[in-house]
N, C-alpha and C positions, 0 to 999 in steps of 0.2 A: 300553783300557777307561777311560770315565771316572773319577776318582778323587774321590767325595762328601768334602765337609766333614762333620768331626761333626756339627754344630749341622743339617746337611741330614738326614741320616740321623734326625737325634731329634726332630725337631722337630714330629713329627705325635703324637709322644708327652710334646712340651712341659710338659702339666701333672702327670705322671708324675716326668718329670727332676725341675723344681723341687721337688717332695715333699724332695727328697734334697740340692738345690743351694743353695748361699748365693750361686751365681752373681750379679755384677750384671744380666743380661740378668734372671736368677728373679727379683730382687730388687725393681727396677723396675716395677710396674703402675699405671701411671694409672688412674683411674677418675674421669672428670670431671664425669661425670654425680652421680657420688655426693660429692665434691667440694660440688659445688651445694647437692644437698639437706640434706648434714651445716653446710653453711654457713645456709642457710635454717632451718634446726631450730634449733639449736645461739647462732648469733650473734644479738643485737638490739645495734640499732640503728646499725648498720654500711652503708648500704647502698652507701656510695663505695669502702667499700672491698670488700666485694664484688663487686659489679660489676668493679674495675680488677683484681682478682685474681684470678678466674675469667677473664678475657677475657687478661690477659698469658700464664698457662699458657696456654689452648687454642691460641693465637695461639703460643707457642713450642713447643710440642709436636707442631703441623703441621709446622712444618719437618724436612725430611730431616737437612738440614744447615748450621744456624745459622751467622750471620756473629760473633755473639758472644755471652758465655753470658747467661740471662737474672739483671737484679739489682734487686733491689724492698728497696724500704728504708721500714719502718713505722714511725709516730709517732703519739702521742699520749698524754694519760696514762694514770698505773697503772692497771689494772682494765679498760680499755676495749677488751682481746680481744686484744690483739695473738701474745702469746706461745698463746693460744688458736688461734686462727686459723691460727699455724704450727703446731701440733699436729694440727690438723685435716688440713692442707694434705699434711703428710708422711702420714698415716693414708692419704690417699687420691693417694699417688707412692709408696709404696714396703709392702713386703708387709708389713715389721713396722714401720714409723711412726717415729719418733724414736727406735727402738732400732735402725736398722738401720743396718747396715756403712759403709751409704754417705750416713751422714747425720751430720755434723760439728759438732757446736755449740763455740762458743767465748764465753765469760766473761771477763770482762777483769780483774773482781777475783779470779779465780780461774785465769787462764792466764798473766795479764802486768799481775801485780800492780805493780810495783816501774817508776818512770819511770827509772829511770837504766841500765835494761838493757834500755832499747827497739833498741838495733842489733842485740842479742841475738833478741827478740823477730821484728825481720822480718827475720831471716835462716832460723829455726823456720815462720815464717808460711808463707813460698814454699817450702820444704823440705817443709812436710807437706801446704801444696794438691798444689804439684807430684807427691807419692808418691800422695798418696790420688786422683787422676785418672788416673794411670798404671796404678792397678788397676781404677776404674771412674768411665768419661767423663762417666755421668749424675748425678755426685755432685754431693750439696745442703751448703751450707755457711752454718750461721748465726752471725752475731755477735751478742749480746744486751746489753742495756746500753749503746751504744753510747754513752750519755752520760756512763759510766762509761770509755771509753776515752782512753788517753794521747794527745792531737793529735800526729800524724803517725805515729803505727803501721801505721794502716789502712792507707796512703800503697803500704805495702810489697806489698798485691795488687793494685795496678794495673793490672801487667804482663796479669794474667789476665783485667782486665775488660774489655777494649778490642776491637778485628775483628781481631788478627792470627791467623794458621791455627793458628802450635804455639809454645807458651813452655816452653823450658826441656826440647825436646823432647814435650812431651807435648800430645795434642788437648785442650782445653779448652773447646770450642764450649758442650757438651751441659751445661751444667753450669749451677747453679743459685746465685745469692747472697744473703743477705736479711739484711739490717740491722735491728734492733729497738731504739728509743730512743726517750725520752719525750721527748726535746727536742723544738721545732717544737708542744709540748701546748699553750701559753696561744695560741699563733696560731691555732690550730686552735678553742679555746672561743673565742676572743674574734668569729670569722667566724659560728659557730654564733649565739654571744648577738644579732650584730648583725641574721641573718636572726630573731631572734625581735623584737627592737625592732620591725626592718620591716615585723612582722606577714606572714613570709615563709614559707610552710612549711617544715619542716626536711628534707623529702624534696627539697628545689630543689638542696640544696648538692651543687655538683657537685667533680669534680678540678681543675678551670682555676681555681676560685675557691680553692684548698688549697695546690695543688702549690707554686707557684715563694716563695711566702710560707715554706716550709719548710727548701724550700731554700737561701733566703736566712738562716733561720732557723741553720742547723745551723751553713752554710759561716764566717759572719760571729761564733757563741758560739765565745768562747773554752775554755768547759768542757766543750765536745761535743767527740767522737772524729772530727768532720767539719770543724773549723775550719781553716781555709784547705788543705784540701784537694784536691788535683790530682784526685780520684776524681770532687767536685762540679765542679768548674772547668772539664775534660773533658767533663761531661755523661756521663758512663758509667754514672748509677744509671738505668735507662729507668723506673721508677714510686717517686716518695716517695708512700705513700700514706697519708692521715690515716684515723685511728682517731677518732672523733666522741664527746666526753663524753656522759654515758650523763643520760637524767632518769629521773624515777619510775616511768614505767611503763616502762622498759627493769629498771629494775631492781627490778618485781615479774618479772617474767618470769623475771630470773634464780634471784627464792626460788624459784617454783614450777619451775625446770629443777632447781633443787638438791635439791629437797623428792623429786622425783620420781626423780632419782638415786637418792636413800637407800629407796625406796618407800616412801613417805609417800604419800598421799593429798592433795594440795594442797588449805587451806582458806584461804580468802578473808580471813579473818579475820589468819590469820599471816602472809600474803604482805603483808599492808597496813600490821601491827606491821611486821616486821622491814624491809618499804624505808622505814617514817616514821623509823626508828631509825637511818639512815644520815646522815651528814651534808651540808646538800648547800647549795651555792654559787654565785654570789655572794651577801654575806649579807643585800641588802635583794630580789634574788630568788628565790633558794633553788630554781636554773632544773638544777645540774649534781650528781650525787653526787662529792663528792669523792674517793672513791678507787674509781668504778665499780664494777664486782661482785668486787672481790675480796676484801672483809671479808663477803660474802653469808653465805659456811659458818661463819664463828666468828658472826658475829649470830646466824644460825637455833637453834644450838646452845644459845643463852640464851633462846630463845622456847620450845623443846619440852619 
């Protein structure tokens, strides 16, 4: 008699088990359709980076079985979605979003404060990728602040980001990386400003006009956690992707997404105070908010 695997026997009762499971298999659910629309709703004026980020998941989630894991690295400044957009992103890969098992964030001021105990630092790095893959292959791992990071720490997951099958025994393929750093931000306004000089739309700007500008950007500062790093050097990040400074009307949109959060009623009148009340830049165009919508909720809160 044939002998069924678990997973065979339960599987027609799949959404039954997960009720009960933290399994990684329960844990995992793409949804990327909804992906999309939380991106569409949620995000302005993003649309490069939409686009390359929706299309790298779909595009790495067809595969059975990856040559290597997928690694996207976000830039631009404060306010301008990023740490958003990974919130978003984990909301719709995994059941419970940034709280779940298999979603790893790492802080630099807060995990590997101290430079003089970096050999320290990535002996722990590859010690806890390696453990937390060994439990589950489709694990997401964020580094935040990158521009806060020691130069050459990063150095130390290499080994993981590259085509080989198994590091350190463990499969790695499935797995996810994402860098978040402001660095690469005045590159990124300065391409923006120039398509306005040009009288250029702002929807033209595409990734080829961004990308390698960024990553020249990172590899070559000295105070980025990518300065001459083997990870850029290699070519193993497959998307730097810019985050686009926000103007006025991106950031009315964000009072009236906040206002509506709080169920407020949006009025015209305070969406138009509170973005006039932002500061915004350069100072003979006054074209970018300087700190995007992340001063939106403490402003709003002086308007009501």
């Amino acid at each position: 008699m044939r002998h069924f695997l678990c997973w065979e026997v339960t599987f027609p009762f799949r959404s039954v088990y997960c009720q009960l499971s933290d399994s990684c298999d329960c844990a995992f659910q793409p949804r990327i359709d909804y992906l999309e629309l939380d991106l569409c709703r949620n995000v302005y004026g993003q649309h490069v980076a939409k686009e390359v980020i929706v299309s790298a998941i779909k595009q790495f989630l067809q595969k059975h079985s990856p040559v290597k894991p997928l690694v996207l690295s976000f830039h631009g400044w404060s306010g301008t979605g990023k740490s958003y957009v990974t919130t978003l992103l984990m909301r719709n890969l995994y059941r419970d979003g940034m709280k779940s098992s298999y979603v790893h964030q790492f802080v630099p001021t807060l995990h590997f404060p101290h430079a003089c105990q970096i050999d320290t630092y990535k002996e722990q790095l590859q010690s806890w990728i390696s453990g937390n893959l060994s439990d589950c292959s489709r694990s997401v791992f964020i580094f935040d602040e990158m521009d806060k990071m020691h130069p050459g720490l990063i150095d130390a997951i290499k080994p993981f980001l590259g085509n080989s099958h198994v590091m350190y025994g463990t499969n790695y393929r499935k797995a996810i990386f994402i860098f978040v750093s402001n660095a690469g931000g005045k590159q990124i306004n300065r391409v923006a400003l120039d398509f306005w000089k040009n009288q250029k739309d702002r929807e033209e700007i595409r990734l080829e006009d961004l990308e390698s500008k960024i990553s020249n950007e990172v590899f070559n500062n000295k105070l980025s956690g990518f300065w001459n790093s083997t990870i850029i050097n290699e070519q193993l990040v497959d998307h730097f992707v810019p985050f686009l400074p926000l103007k006025l009307k991106h950031i009315k949109e964000c009072v009236r997404s906040e206002m509506v959060s709080r169920g407020i009623k949006p009025s015209d009148e305070i969406v138009a105070e509170v973005a006039k009340s932002m500061n915004f830049i350069p100072e003979s165009e006054k074209l970018f908010s300087q700190t995007g919508c992340k001063t939106v909720s403490a402003k709003l809160d002086f308007f009501l």
